[in-house]
C-alpha positions in Angstrom: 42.7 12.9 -31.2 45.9 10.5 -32.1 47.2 10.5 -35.6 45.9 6.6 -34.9 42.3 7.9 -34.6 42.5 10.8 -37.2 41.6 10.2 -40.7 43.4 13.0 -42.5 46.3 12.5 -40.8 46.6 8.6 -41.7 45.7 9.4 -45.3 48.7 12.3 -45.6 50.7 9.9 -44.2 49.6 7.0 -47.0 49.8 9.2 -49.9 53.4 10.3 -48.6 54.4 6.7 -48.6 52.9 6.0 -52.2 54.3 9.3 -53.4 57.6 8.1 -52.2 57.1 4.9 -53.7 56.8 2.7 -50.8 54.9 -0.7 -50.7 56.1 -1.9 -47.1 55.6 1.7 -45.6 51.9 2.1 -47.9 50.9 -1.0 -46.6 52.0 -0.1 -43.0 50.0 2.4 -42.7 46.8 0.5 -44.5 47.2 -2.0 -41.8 46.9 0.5 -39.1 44.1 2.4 -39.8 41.0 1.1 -38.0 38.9 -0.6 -40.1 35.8 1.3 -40.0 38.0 4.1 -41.4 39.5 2.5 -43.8 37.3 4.1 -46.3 37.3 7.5 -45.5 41.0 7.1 -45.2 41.3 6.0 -49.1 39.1 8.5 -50.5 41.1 11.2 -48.8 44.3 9.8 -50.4 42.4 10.2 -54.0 41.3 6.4 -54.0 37.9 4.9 -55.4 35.7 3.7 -52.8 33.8 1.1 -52.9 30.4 0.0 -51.5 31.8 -2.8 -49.5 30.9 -2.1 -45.9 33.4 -5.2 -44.0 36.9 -3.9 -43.6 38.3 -6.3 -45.0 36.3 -6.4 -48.6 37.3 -2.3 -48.4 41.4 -3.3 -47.8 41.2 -5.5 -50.5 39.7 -3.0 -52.7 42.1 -0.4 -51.6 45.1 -2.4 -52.3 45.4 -2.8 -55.8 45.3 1.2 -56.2 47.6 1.5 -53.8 50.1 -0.7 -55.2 49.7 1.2 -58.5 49.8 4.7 -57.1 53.1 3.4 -55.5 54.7 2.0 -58.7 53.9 5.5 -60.3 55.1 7.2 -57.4 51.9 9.2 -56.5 48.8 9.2 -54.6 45.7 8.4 -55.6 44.6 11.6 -57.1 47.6 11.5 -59.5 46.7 8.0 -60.1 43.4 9.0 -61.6 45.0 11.7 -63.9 47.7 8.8 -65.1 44.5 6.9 -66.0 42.6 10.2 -67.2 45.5 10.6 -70.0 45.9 7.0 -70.9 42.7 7.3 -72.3 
């Protein structure tokens, strides 16, 4: 299996990008996961899923968290604990 074609792989390599605080490389990496994995790819990386089933409607519920994990400079598991303490 290619890192192209394996899930955990692409979302280690999207939370390293956000972690290191990223955009251009985040959304790299977004952009080259196949779309039917695009979900399984977020949740891996922390982020919420939705229920959206086209690619596209997941990417662009994908992107706002990754552009926040990215200005925090974490993944989307820390980016649920920023938003579990702001409470």
């Amino acid at each position: 299996m290619t890192v192209q074609n394996d899930p955990q792989a692409l979302a280690e390599q999207l939370a390293a990008a956000t972690r290191s605080g990223s955009l251009s490389a985040a959304y790299s990496v977004l952009q080259a996961v196949p779309g039917p994995m695009l979900k399984e790819v977020g949740l891996r990386s922390g982020f919420a899923a939705d229920t959206a089933k086209k690619p596209r409607d997941v990417m662009a519920f994908l992107l706002p968290q990754v552009a926040e994990a990215t200005r925090h400079g974490t993944d989307g598991h820390g980016l649920r604990k920023i938003a579990k303490a702001a409470r």
